[in-house]
C-alpha positions in Angstrom: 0.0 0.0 0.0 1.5 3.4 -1.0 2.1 6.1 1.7 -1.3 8.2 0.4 -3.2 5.8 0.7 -2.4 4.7 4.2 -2.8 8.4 5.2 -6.2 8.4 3.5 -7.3 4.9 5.5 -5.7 6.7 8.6 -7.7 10.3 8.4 -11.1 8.1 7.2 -10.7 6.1 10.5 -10.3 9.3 12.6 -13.2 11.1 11.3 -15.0 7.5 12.1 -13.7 7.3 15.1 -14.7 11.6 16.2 -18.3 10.7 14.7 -18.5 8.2 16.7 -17.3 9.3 20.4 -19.3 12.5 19.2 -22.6 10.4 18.7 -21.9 8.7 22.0 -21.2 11.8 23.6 -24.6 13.5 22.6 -26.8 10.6 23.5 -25.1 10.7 27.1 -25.8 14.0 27.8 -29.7 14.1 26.0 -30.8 12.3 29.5 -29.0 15.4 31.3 -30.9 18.3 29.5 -33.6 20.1 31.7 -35.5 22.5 30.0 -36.9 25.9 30.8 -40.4 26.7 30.9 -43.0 29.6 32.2 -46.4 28.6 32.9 -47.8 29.8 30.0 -45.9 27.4 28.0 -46.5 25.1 30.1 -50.3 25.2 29.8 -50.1 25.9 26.1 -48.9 22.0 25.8 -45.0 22.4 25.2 -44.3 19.7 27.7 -45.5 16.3 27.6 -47.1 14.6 31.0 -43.8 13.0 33.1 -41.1 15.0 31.0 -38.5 16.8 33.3 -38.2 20.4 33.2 -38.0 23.6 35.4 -40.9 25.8 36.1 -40.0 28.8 36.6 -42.0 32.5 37.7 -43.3 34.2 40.3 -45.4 32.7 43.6 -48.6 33.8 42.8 -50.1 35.5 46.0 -52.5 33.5 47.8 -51.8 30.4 46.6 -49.3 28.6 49.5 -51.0 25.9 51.4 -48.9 23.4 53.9 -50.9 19.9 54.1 -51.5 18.7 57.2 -48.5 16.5 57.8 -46.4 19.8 57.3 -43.9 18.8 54.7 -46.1 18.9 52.1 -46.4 22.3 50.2 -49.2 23.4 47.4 -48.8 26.7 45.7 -49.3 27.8 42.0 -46.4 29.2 40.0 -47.5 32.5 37.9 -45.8 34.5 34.7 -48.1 36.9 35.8 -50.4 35.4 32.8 -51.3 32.1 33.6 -50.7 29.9 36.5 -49.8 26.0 37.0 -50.8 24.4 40.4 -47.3 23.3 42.1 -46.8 20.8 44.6 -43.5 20.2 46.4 -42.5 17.6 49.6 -39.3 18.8 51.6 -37.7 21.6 53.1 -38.5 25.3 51.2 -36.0 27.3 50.9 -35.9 30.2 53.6 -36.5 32.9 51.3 -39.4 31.2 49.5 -42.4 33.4 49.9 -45.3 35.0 47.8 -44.6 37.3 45.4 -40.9 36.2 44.7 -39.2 34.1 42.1 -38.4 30.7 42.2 -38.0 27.6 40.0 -38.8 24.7 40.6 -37.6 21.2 38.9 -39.4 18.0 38.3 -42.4 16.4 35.8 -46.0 17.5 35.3 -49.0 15.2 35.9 -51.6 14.2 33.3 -54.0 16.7 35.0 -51.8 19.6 35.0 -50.0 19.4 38.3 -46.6 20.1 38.6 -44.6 17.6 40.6 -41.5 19.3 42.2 -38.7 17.8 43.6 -36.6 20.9 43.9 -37.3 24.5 44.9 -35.2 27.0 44.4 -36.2 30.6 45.3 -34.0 33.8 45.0 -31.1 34.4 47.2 -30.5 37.8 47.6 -32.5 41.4 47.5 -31.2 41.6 44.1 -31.4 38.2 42.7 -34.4 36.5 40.3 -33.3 33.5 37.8 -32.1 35.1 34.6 -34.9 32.4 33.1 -37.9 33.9 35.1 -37.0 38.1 34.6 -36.8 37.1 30.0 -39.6 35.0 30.4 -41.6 38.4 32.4 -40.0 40.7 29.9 -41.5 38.8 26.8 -44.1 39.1 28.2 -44.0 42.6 28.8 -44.9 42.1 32.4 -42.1 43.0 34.0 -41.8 46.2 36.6 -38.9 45.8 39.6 -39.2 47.6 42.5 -36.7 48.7 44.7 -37.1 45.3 47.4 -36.4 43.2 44.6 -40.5 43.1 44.0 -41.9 42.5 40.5 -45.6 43.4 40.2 -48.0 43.2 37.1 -47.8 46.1 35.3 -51.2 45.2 32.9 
């Protein structure tokens, strides 16, 4: 075999070989990937029934309820357009409260609840995930306040 072609064979077999661990790589890391979503994406039907995602907006005021064996939490999750009924089993954390941003990660129910198996609210005066202020912006819903508030501006 002449000297070109073993150099073709050779680069053939790396490009095979990249594909490959590329390929492998990818289908790894699809089981990884947790989306974004607002509420009003959510309702609209974006996400299937027991996908995993994060929910993310504001705690609409109101809508907190501890079940009676006090580690259960119900509370609905707002982009200050629609709302998806949220329910979470653990420890909040300490800034969680109404009116504030949080996210929340885990899989929606066939009837529309949201099954969280994290929280996370903001940390900080400042602070509201990036996710939650671009998905109030878009919809042009977005107003801060001084205390780190965001109120509807309709």
């Amino acid at each position: 075999m002449k000297a070109k072609h073993r150099r073709l064979v050779a680069v053939v077999a790396g490009v095979a070989i990249l594909g490959t661990a590329a390929i492998l790589a990818l289908f790894a890391v699809q089981d990884n990937i947790v989306f974004f979503r607002e509420p009003t994406a959510v309702l609209a039907g974006k996400v299937k029934p027991g996908q995993r995602f994060r929910l993310g907006g504001l705690v609409e005021m109101g809508s907190v309820k501890h079940e009676t064996d006090k580690a259960t939490v119900d509370f609905k999750v707002t982009d200050l357009t629609d709302a998806v009924p949220v329910t979470y089993t653990g420890l909040l954390p300490d800034l969680f409260r109404e009116g504030q941003g949080v996210v929340a990660e885990g899989h929606i129910d066939d009837k529309g609840v949201f099954h969280a198996d994290t929280v996370l609210a903001k940390h900080d005066e400042n602070y509201m995930p990036k996710e939650v202020v671009d998905a109030l912006k878009k919809s042009g819903k977005w107003q801060e306040y001084a205390d780190g508030a965001v109120q509807d501006v309709r």
